[in-house]
C-alpha positions in Angstrom: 15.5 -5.5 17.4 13.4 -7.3 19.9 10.0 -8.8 18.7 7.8 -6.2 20.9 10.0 -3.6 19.1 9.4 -5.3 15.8 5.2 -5.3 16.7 5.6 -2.0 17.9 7.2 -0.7 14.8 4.7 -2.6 12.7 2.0 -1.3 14.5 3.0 2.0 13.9 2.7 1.3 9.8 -0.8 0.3 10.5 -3.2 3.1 7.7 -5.0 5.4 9.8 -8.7 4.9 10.2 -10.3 6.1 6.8 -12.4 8.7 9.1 -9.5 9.9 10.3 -8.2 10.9 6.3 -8.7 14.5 5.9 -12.1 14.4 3.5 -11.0 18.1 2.3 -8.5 18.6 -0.3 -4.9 19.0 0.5 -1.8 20.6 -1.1 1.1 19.0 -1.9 3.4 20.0 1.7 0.0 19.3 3.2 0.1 15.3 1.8 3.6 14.8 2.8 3.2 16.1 6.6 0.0 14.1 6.8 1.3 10.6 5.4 4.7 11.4 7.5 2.7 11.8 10.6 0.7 8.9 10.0 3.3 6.0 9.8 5.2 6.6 13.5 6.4 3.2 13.5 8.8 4.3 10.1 9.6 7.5 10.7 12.3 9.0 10.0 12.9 6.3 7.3 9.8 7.4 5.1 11.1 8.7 1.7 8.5 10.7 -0.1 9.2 13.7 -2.1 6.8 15.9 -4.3 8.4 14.2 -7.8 7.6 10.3 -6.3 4.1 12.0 -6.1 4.1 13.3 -9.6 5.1 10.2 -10.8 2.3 8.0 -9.2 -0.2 10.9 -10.4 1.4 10.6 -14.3 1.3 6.7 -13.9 -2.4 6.8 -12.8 -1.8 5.2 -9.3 -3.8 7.6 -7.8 -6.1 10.7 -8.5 -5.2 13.4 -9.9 -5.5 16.8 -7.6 -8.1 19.1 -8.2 -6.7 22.6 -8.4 -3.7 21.7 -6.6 -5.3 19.8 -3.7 -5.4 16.0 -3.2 -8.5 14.5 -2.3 -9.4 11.6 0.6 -9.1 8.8 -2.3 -5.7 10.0 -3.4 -4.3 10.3 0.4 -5.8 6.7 1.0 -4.0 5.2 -2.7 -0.6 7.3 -1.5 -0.8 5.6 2.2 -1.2 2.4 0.3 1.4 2.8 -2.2 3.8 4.1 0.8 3.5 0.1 2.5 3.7 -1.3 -1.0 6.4 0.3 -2.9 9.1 -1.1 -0.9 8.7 -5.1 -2.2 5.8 -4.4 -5.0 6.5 -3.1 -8.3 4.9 0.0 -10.1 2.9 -1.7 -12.0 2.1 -4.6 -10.2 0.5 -1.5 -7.8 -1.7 -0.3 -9.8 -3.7 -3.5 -10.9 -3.9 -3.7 -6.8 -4.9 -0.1 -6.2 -7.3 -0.1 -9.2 -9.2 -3.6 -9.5 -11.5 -4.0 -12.3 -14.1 -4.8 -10.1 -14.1 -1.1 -9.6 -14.3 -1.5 -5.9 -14.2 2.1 -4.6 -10.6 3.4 -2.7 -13.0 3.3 0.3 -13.5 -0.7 0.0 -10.4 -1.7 -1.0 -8.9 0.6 1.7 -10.7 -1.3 4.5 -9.5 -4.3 2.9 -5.6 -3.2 2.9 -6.4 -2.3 6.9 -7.9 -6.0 7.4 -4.5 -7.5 5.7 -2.6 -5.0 8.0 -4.3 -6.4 11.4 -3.5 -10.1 10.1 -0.1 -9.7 9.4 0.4 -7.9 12.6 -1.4 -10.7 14.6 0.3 -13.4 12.7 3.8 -12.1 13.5 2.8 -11.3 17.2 1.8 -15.1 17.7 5.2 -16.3 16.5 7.3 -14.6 19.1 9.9 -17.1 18.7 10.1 -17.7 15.3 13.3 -17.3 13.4 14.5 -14.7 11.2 15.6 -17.6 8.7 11.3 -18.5 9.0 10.3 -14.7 7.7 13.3 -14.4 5.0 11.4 -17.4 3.6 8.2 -16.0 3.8 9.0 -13.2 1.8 10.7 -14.6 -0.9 8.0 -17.5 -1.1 5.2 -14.4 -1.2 7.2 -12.7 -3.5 7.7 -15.5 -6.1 3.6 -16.0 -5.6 3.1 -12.5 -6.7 5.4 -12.9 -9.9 3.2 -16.4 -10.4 -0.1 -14.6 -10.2 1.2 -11.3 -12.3 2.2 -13.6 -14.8 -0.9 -15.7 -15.2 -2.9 -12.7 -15.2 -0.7 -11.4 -18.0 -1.4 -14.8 -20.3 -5.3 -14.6 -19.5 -5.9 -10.7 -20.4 -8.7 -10.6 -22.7 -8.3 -8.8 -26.1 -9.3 -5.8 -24.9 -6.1 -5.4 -23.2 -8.1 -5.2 -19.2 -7.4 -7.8 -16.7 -8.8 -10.9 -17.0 -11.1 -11.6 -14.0 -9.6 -12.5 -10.2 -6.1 -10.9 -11.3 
C-alpha cells in the first residue's frame, strides 16, 4: 500500500467530531451501523458484534444502556475502544477510558482526537520512511505501555485505585 493510501486509510479511522455523536440513545443495531459508518478508512475489516459489546458493558469499559439504548458517552468509549483493542489490552483500556482524574468521556474524547491528528501528521511527514522504522515504533510503544502498566501496578495505593499519573 502506498503512503497516500496508508494516510488515506488512517484518515478514515480518525473519531468523528463529538457533535457529530448521536446525543439521543441508541439500540444495540443502531451502535453498530453508526460506529461501522464512522471508521471508512477500516471498513470492511471492523469486527464488532453485539457479545464484544456486552462484554465491554460487563467489564465496565463503557456505560451501561439505559433501557436498551446507548448514550453519547458510551458511543464515544466504544469508538475509542474500536482504535484501541487491536494492540491495547482489556484492561490496560479501561484505566485509559476511565482516569481517576474523572475527566469526563467528553475531555478525554477530545484528547484521543488530538493524539489521532498527531499520529496522522507524524506519519504524513515521513513519506519515505521505512516499514522496518514503524515496526520499531510499535514495539518500542508497546514495551513503554507494559513499563508504565507495571509501575502503576507497584505504586497503587491501598485502596486498590490507581496511583496518580497512571
Amino acid at each position: 500500500m502506498k503512503h497516500e493510501a496508508i494516510l488515506a486509510c488512517l484518515k478514515g479511522c480518525l473519531l468523528p467530531e463529538w457533535d457529530a455523536i448521536p446525543d439521543f440513545g441508541l439500540y444495540m443495531d443502531q451502535v453498530i451501523t453508526f460506529v461501522g459508518r464512522s471508521f471508512p478508512g477500516i471498513a470492511g475489516r471492523l469486527d464488532l458484534t453485539p457479545s464484544m459489546i456486552n462484554n465491554y458493558v460487563k467489564a465496565g469499559m463503557i456505560d451501561k444502556p439505559s433501557g436498551k439504548k446507548y448514550s453519547r458517552d458510551a458511543l464515544a468509549q466504544l469508538l475509542m475502544i474500536i482504535q484501541l483493542k487491536l494492540t491495547t489490552p482489556m484492561e490496560i483500556m479501561k484505566i485509559l477510558l476511565h482516569p481517576e482524574n474523572e475527566a469526563s468521556t467528553k475531555d478525554l474524547y477530545a484528547l484521543f482526537r488530538k493524539y489521532q491528528d498527531q499520529v496522522i501528521e507524524e506519519f504524513r511527514l515521513q513519506e519515505d520512511a521505512p516499514r522496518l522504522m514503524y515496526a520499531l515504533k510499535s514495539s518500542s510503544l508497546q514495551l513503554i505501555m507494559r513499563l508504565s502498566d507495571e509501575a502503576c501496578q507497584e505504586s497503587d495505593p491501598p485502596s486498590g485505585g490507581t496511583a496518580a499519573g497512571c
